[in-house]
C-alpha positions as CSV (number, residue, x, y, z in Angstrom):
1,X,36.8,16.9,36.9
2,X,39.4,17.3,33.9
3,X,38.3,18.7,31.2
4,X,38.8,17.7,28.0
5,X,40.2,19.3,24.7
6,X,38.2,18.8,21.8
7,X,40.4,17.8,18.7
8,X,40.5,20.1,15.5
9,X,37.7,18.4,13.2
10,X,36.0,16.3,15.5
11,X,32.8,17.1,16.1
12,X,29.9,15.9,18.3
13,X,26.5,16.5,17.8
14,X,22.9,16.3,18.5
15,X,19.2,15.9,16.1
16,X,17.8,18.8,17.7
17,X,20.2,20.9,19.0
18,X,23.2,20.5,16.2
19,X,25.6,22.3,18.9
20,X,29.5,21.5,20.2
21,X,29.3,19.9,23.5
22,X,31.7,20.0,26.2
23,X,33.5,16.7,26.7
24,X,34.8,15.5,30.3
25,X,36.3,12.7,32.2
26,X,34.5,11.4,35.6
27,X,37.4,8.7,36.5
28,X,40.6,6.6,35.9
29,X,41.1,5.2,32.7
30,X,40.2,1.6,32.8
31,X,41.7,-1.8,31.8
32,X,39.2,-1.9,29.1
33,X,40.4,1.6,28.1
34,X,44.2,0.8,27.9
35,X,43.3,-2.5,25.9
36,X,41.3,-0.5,23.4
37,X,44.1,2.1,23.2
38,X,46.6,-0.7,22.7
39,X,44.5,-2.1,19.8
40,X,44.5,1.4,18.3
41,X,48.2,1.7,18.6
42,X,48.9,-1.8,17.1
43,X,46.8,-1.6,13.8
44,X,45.5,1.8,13.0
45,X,47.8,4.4,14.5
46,X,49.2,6.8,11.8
47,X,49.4,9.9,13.5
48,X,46.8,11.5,11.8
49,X,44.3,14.1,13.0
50,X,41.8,11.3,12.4
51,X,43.5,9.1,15.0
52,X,43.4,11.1,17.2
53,X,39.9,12.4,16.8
54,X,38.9,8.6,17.5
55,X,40.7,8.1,20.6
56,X,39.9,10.6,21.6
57,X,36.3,9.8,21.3
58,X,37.2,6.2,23.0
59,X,38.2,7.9,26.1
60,X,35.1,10.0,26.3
61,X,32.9,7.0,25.5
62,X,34.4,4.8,28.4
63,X,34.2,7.4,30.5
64,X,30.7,8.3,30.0
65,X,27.9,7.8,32.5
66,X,25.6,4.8,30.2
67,X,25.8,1.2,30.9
68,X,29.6,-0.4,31.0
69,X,28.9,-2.6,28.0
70,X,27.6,-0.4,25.9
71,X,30.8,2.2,26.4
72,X,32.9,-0.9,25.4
73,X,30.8,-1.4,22.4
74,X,30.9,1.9,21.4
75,X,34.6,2.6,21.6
76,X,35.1,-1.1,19.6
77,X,33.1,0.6,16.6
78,X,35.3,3.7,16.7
79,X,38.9,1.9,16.2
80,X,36.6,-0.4,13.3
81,X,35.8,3.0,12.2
82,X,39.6,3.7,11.3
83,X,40.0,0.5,9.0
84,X,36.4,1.5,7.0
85,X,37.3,5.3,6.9
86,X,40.4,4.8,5.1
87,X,38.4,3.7,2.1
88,X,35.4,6.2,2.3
89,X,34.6,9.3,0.0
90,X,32.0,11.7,0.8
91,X,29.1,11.6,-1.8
92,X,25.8,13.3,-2.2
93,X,22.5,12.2,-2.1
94,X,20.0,11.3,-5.2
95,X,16.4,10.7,-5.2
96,X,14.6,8.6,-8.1
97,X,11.6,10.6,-9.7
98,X,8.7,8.3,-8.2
99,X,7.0,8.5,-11.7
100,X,6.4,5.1,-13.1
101,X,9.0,3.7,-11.1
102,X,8.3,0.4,-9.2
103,X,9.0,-3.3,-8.7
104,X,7.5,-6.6,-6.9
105,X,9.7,-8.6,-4.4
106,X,8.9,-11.7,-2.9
107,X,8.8,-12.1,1.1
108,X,9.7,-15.1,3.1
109,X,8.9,-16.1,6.8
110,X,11.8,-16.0,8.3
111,X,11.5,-20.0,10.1
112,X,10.2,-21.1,6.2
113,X,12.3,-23.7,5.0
114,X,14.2,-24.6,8.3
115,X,13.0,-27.6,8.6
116,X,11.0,-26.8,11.8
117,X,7.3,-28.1,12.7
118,X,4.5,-26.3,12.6
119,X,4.1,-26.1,15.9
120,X,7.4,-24.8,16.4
121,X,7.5,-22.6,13.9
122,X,4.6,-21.0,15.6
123,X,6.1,-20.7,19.2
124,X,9.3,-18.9,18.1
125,X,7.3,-16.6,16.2
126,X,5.0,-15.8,19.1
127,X,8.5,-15.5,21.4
128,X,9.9,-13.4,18.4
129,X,6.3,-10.9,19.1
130,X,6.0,-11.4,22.5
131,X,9.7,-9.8,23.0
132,X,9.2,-6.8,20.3
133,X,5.8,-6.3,21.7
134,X,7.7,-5.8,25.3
135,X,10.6,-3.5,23.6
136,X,7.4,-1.2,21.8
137,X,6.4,-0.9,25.6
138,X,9.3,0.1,27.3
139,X,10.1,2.4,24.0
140,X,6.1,4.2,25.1
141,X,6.8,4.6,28.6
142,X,10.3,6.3,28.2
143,X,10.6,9.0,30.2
144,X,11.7,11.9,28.8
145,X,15.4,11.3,27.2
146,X,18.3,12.7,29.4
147,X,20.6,13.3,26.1
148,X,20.6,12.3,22.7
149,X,22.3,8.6,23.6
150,X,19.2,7.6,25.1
151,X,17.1,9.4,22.6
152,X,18.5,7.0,19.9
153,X,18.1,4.5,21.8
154,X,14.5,4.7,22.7
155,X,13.4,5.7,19.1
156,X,14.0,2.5,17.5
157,X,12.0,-0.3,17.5
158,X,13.2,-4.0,18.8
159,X,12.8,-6.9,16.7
160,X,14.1,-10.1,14.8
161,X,11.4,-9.6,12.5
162,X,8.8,-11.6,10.5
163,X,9.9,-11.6,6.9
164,X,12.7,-11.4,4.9
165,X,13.4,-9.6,1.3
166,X,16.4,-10.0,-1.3
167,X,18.2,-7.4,-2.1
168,X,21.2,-6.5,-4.3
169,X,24.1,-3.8,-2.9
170,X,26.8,-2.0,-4.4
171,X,28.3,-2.4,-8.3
172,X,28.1,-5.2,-9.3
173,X,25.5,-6.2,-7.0
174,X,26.1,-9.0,-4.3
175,X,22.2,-9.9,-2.9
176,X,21.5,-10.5,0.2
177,X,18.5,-11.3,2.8
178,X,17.2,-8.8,5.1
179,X,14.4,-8.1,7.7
180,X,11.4,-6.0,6.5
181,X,10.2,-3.7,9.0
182,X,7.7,-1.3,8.4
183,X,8.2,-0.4,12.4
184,X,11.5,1.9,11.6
185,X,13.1,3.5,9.4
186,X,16.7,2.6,8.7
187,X,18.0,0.2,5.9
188,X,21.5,-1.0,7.1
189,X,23.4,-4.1,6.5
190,X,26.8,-5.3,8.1
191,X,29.9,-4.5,6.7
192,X,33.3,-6.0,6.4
193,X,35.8,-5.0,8.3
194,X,34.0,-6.4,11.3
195,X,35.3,-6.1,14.7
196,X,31.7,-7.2,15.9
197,X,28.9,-9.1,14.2
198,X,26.2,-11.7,13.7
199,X,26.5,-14.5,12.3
200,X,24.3,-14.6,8.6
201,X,24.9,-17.3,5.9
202,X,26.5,-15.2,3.3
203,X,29.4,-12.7,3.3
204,X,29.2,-9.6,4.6
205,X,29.2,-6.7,2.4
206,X,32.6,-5.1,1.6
207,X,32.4,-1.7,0.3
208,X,35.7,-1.7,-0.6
209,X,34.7,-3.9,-3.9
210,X,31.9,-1.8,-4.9
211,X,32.2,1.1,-7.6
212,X,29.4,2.9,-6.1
213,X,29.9,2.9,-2.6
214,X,30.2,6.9,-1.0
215,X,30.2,7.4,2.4
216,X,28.1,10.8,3.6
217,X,29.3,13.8,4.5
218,X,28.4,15.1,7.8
219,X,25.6,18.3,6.0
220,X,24.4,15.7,4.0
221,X,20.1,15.7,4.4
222,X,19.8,12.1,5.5
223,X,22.8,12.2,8.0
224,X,20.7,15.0,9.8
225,X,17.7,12.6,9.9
226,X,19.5,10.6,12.2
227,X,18.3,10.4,15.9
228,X,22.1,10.8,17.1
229,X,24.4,11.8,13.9
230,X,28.5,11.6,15.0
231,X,30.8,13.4,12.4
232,X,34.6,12.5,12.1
233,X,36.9,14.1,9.3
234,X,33.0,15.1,7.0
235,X,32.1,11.7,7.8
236,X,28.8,10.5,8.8
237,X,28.3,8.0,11.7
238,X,25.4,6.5,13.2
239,X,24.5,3.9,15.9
240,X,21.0,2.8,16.5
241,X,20.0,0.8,19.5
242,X,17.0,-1.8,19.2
243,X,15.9,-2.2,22.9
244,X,18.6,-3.5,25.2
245,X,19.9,-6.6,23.5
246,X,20.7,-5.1,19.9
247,X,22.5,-2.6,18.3
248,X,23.9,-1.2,14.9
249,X,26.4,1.4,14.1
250,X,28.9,2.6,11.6
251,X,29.2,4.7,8.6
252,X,26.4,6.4,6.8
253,X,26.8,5.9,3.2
254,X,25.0,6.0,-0.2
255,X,25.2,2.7,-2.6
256,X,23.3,1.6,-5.5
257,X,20.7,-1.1,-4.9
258,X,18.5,-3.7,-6.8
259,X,15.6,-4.8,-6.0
260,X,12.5,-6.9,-7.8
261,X,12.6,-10.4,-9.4
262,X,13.5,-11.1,-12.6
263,X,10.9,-9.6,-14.6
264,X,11.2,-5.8,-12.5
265,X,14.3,-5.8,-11.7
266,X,15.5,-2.5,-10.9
267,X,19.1,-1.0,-9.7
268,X,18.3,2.2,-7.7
269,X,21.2,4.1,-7.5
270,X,22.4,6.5,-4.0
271,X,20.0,4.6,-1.6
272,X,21.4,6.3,1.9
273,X,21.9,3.3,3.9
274,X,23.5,2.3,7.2
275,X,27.4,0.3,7.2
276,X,27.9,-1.6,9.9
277,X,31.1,-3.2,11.9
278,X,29.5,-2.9,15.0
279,X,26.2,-5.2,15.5
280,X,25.0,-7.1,18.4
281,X,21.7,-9.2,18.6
282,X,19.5,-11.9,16.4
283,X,19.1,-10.9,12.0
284,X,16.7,-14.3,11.9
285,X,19.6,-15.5,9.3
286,X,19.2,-12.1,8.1
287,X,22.3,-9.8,7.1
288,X,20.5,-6.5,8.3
289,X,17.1,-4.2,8.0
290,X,15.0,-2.2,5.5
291,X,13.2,0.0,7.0
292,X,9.7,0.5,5.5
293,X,8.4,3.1,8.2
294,X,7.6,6.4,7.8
295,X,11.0,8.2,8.1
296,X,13.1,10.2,5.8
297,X,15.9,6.9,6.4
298,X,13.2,4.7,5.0
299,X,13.0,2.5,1.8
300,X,9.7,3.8,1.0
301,X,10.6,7.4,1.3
302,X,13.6,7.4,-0.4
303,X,12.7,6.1,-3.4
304,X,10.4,8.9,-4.0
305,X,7.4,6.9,-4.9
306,X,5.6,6.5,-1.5
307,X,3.7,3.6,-1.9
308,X,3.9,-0.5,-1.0
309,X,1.7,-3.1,-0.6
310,X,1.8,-6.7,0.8
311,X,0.1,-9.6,0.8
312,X,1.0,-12.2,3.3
313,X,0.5,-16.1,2.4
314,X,-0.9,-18.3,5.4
315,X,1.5,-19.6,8.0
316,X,0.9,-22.9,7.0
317,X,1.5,-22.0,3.2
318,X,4.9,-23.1,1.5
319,X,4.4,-20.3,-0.5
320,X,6.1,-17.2,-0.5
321,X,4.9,-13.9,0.2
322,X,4.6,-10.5,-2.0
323,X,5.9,-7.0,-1.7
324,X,4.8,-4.6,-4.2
325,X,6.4,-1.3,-4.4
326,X,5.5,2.2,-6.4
327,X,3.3,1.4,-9.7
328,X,2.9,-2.5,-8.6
329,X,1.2,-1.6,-5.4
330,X,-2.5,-1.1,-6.0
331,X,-5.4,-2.8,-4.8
332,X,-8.1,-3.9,-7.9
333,X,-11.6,-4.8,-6.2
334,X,-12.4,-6.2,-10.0
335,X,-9.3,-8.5,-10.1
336,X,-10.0,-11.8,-9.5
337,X,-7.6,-12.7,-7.2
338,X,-9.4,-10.3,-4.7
339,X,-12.7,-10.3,-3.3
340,X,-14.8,-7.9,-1.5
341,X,-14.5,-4.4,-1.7
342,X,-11.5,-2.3,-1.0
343,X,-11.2,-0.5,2.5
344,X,-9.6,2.4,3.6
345,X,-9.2,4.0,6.5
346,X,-6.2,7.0,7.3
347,X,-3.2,6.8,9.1
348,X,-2.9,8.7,12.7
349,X,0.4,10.8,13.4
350,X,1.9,10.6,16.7
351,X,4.5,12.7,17.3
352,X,5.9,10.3,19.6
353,X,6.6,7.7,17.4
354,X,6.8,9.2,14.2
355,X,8.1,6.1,12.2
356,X,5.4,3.8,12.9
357,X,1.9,3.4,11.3
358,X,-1.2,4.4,13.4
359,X,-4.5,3.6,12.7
360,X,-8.2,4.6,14.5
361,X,-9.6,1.8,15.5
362,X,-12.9,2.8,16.5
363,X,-14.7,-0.9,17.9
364,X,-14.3,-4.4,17.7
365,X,-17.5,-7.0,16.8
366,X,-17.3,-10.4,17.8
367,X,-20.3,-12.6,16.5
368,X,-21.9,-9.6,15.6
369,X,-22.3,-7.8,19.0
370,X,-20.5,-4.6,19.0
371,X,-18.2,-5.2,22.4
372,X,-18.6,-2.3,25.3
373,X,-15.0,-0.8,24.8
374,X,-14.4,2.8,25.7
375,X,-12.8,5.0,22.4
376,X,-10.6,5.9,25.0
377,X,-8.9,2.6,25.0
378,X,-7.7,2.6,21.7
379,X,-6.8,6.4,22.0
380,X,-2.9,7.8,21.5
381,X,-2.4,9.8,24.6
382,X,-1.3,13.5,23.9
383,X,0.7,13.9,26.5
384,X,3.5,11.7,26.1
385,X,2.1,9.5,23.1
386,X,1.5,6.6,24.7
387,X,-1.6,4.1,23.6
388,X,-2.9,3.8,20.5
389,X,-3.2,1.8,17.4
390,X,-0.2,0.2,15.4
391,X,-0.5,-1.8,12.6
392,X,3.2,-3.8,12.0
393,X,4.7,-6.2,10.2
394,X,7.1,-7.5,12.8
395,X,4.7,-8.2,15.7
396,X,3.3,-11.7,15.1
397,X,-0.3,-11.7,16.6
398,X,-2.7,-8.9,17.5
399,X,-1.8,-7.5,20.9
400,X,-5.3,-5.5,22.5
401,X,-4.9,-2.9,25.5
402,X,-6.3,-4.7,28.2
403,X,-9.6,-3.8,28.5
404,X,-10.0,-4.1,25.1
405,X,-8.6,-7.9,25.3
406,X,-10.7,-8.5,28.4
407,X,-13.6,-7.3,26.4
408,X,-13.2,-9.8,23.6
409,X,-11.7,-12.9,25.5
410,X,-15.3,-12.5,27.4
411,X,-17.6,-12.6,24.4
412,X,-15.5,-15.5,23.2
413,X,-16.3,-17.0,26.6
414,X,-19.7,-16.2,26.5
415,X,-20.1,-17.4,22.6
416,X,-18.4,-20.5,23.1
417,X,-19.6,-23.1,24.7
418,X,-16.2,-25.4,25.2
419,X,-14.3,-26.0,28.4
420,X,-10.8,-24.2,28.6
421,X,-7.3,-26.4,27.9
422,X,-3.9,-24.7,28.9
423,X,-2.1,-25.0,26.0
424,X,1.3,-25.3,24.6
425,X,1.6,-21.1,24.2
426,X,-0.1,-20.6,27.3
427,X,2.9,-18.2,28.2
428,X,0.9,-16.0,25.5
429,X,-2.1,-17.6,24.8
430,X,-4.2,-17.7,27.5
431,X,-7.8,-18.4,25.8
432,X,-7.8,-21.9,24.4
433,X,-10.7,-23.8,24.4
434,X,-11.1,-28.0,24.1
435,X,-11.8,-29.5,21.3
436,X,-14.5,-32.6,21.7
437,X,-13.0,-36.1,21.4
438,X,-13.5,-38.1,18.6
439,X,-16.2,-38.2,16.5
440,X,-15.7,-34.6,16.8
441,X,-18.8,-32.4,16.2
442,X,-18.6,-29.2,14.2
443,X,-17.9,-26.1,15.9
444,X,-19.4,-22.6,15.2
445,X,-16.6,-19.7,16.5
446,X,-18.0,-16.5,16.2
447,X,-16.6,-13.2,13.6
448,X,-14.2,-11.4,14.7
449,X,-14.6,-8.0,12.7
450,X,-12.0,-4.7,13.7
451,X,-13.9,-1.6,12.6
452,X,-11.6,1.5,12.1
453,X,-12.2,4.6,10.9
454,X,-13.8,4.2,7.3
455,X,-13.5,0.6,6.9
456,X,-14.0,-2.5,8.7
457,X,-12.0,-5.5,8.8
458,X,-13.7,-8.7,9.1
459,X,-11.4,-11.6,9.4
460,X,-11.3,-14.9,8.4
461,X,-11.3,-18.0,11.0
462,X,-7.8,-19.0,10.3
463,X,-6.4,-15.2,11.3
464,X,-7.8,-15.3,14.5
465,X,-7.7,-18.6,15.9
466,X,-5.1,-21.2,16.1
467,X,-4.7,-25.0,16.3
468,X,-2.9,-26.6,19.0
469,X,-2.0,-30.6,18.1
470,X,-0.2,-31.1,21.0
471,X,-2.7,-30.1,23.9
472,X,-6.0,-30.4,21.7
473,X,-6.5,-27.0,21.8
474,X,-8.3,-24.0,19.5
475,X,-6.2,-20.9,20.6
476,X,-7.6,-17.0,20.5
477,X,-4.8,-15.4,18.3
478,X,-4.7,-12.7,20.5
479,X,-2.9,-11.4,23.6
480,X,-3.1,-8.4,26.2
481,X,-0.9,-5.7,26.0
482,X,-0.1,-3.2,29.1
483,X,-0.3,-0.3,27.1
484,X,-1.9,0.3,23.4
485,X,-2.3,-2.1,20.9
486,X,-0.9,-3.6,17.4
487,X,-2.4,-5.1,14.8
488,X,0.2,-8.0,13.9
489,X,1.0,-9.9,10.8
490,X,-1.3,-13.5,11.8
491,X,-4.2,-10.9,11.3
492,X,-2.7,-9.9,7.9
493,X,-3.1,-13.1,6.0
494,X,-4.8,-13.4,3.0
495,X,-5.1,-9.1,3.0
496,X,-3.8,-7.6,0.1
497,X,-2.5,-4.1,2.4
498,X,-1.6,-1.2,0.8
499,X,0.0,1.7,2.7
500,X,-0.2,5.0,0.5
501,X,2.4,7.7,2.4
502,X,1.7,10.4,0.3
503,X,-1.8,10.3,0.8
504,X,-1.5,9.2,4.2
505,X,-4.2,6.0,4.4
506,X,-3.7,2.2,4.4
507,X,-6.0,0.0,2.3
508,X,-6.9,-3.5,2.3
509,X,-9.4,-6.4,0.5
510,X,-9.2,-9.8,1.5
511,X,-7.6,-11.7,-1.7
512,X,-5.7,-15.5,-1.8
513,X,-2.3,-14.4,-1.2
514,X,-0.8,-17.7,-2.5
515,X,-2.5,-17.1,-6.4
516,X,-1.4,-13.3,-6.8
C-alpha cells in the first residue's frame, strides 16, 4: 500500500480528535479519477499549492473505502471548491447581543399553493414523514461510527421538510425560500458556481456579488462545531449527509442576513452559514435549510437570543403560518387569541442526539382512561441513546413506539364502535374506521390527551384524526414507530409552541393560528 505525501497546507481533520491523519491509496486510479483530474487540468489548474492540495484530496477521496458514489461526489465538490475559493476571504465571527433583538416571519407548507388536492397534499406529506421518520431510525440504531465520514453522516437528520421561511442573504440582500428544521442544526443554502445542484425556482446565491460575504478560517469557533470540518489554504469546508439520498457541502462562510416581514425587518450581520456547490436530494422548491436545533450551527443559537415560537395554521387553512423569534416569541394566556392556560414542561438532553428537542412524555389518555403503557416505553436508552421522545417540525404525524401505538389504536378500537375501511394511506395509516352512509349520524371519538412532564396536551379532534373522501374513511393521525417516538407537526396545529433554549423547556396553549 503506497503511502501518500501530505501537501504543505493541507490539512485533514476530525471533531473530536483535531489530529493529522495519514493518507493512503488501496488501488489503481480509476476512470472516474482520470476524468476528474482531466477536469481539474482543463479549468482550474494554476499550479498553485492550492491545486495541488485539492487533487490531491481527489485521489484520496476515490480511493477511500465508502460507497463509490459518494467518493465521486466528494471529489466533484473539491475541483467546485477551486472556482469558489478563488473569491473567498477568511472572516471572523460576530454574535448579536440577544437583548431586545427579535422579529416575526411567516411559514408556508411547503405543497401550499401548488395547486394540489387536499387529499394529495396529505399523502406526500405523510411520504415526506414516513421517509424522515425511517432516516431518524437508521440515524438511532447506528452503530458506533468507524471514522469521522460516517459520523457526519449519521448525525444529521433526513428530510424535505414541512415549512418553508423567507430569508434575505448577502449585501444587498437577494431573499430566498428555505426549509425550517428544528431537527438540525445547520443553515446552508446553494451556491453559484454549481457543479451539482437541485433544481429551486430562483437563482442560486452568488457570493461573488455580495459585500459581505467572508468565508471562515479553519480556528474559527463555528468551523470546529462541525461534525467533520476539512481545511484547505485557512479555509473552512464542510459536507453534511442527510440519510443516504441527500447531501450538502462546500465552504463555511459568514454573511449578513435579513429576516422578518415588513414591519421587523431585521439584517443580522456574520450569520455562519453553509455555501454549497455540491447538493444532492429534494429542497421541496426550497433553496436550502435553517437549522432551528439545538446546535451551536443553529439559527436560534447564533443570534444570541435563544428563543422561537410557532404557531401552525390547519392543513386545510390557506393561511400562512407564524415564526416568532427573540422578543416576539412569548406565550400570553390573557391574549385573546389564545385560550387555556400555558403549559410547560422541560426539554431532555440526549447526548446521542444532541440537536434535536426531547421531551418526557410520561402517559397518554384516550377518552379519559389513562392507557397501560410502561414509562419505559417512552424512555431514552443510556446506553446508546436510542428511544425517547422528539418533538419536530419536519415529521408530519405523531409516530408512537410500538407498544405505545398498540396501546392507543386498542382504546380507539375499544371506544369506537365503527367497522374498519382500508384507506387511501393505508401504507401508514392503518386505523380508519367507516363512516355510516347517508343520513349520517353524529359520531363521538374519544380525547386524545399526551401528558408530559408538567403539562398536559389535550388535543383537538382535527389534530388527531383525519378525513378520507376517497375511501369514506376517519383516519387515526398516528403511526408505529420501531424505535422511540415524535411528536409531529399535524399534532401542532392551532398550538402556539414556544421553545425557550436558554431556559431549557418548551411551552404551549392552544390559540387560532390563523387570527394571530
Amino acid at each position: 500500500m503506497a503511502k501518500l505525501p501530505t501537501p504543505a497546507g493541507a490539512r485533514l481533520f476530525n471533531s473530536s480528535t483535531k489530529q493529522k491523519q495519514g493518507l493512503t491509496s488501496s488501488g489503481p486510479v480509476s476512470s472516474e479519477m482520470h476524468t476528474c483530474m482531466a477536469l481539474a487540468r482543463a479549468h482550474y489548474i494554476t499550479g498553485s499549492l492550492l491545486a495541488h492540495t485539492i487533487l490531491f484530496t481527489v485521489v484520496r477521496r476515490l480511493h477511500s473505502p465508502s460507497d463509490p458514489k459518494m467518493r465521486g461526489l466528494e471529489a466533484l465538490l473539491l475541483l467546485a471548491l477551486l472556482q469558489l475559493l478563488l473569491h473567498s476571504t477568511p472572516g471572523a465571527a460576530w454574535r448579536p447581543n440577544g437583548s431586545g433583538f427579535g422579529f416575526k416571519a411567516t411559514l408556508r407548507q411547503v405543497d401550499a399553493d401548488k395547486g394540489y388536492t387536499e387529499a394529495q397534499r396529505v399523502s406526500r406529506a405523510l411520504q415526506r414523514g414516513k421517509a424522515r421518520v425511517a432516516a431518524l431510525q437508521s440515524l438511532a440504531t447506528a452503530s458506533p461510527p468507524a471514522d469521522a465520514i460516517t459520523t457526519a453522516r449519521i448525525l444529521v437528520l433526513a428530510s424535505e421538510g414541512e415549512y418553508l421561511m423567507d430569508m434575505g442573504i448577502g449585501t444587498p440582500p437577494r431573499f430566498y425560500s428555505s426549509i425550517l428544521d428544528t431537527g438540525s442544526d445547520l443553515i446552508w443554502t446553494q451556491c453559484s458556481p454549481c457543479l451539482l445542484c437541485v433544481e429551486q425556482p430562483t437563482p442560486y446565491f452568488e457570493p461573488a456579488k455580495s459585500s459581505t460575504y467572508r468565508s471562515l478560517p479553519c480556528s474559527a469557533s463555528m468551523c470546529n462545531a462541525l461534525y467533520y470540518p476539512l481545511c484547505y489554504q485557512n479555509l473552512c469546508v464542510y459536507q453534511y449527509f442527510y440519510g443516504d439520498a441527500a447531501n450538502t457541502a462546500g465552504v463555511l462562510a459568514n454573511e449578513t442576513f435579513t429576516f422578518g416581514t415588513n414591519a421587523t425587518r431585521v439584517a443580522v450581520p456574520s450569520i455562519a452559514f453553509g455555501c454549497g456547490n455540491l447538493n444532492a436530494g429534494s429542497l421541496a422548491n426550497g433553496s436550502g435549510m435553517v437549522g432551528f436545533g439545538r446546535g451551536p450551527l443553529s439559527l436560534v443559537s447564533q443570534l444570541g437570543s435563544p428563543r422561537f415560537s410557532y404557531c401552525l395554521t390547519s392543513f386545510q387553512s390557506p393561511t400562512p403560518s407564524r415564526l416568532y423569534f427573540g422578543t416576539y416569541a412569548t406565550l400570553n394566556s390573557t391574549n385573546a387569541s389564545t385560550s387555556g392556560p400555558v403549559q410547560k414542561t422541560p426539554f431532555v438532553v440526549n447526548p446521542a442526539l444532541p440537536t434535536m428537542y426531547f421531551l418526557n412524555l410520561t402517559g397518554i389518555t384516550v377518552g379519559g382512561v389513562p392507557l397501560p403503557i410502561d414509562p419505559a416505553v417512552f424512555a431514552i436508552n443510556e446506553d446508546d441513546g436510542t428511544g425517547g421522545v422528539i418533538i419536530d417540525s419536519g415529521t408530519t404525524l405523531t409516530y408512537l413506539a410500538q407498544p405505545a401505538y398498540d396501546a392507543v389504536r386498542a382504546a380507539f378500537l375499544a371506544q369506537i364502535k365503527l367497522p374498519l375501511v382500508n384507506g387511501t394511506w393505508s401504507d401508514v395509516l392503518d386505523t380508519c374506521f367507516q363512516w355510516p352512509p347517508p343520513p349520517r349520524r353524529s359520531i363521538t371519538l374519544p380525547v386524545v390527551v399526551f401528558h408530559f412532564d408538567g403539562a398536559d396536551m389535550e388535543l383537538p379532534l382535527q389534530n388527531y384524526m383525519l378525513v378520507d373522501a376517497v375511501s369514506g374513511g376517519l383516519c387515526l393521525a398516528m403511526a408505529p414507530s420501531d424505535d422511540g417516538s415524535i411528536i409531529g407537526n399535524f399534532q401542532h396545529q392551532n398550538f402556539h409552541v414556544l421553545y425557550d433554549l436558554e431556559n431549557s423547556f418548551l411551552s404551549f396553549v392552544p390559540a387560532p393560528c390563523n387570527l394571530i
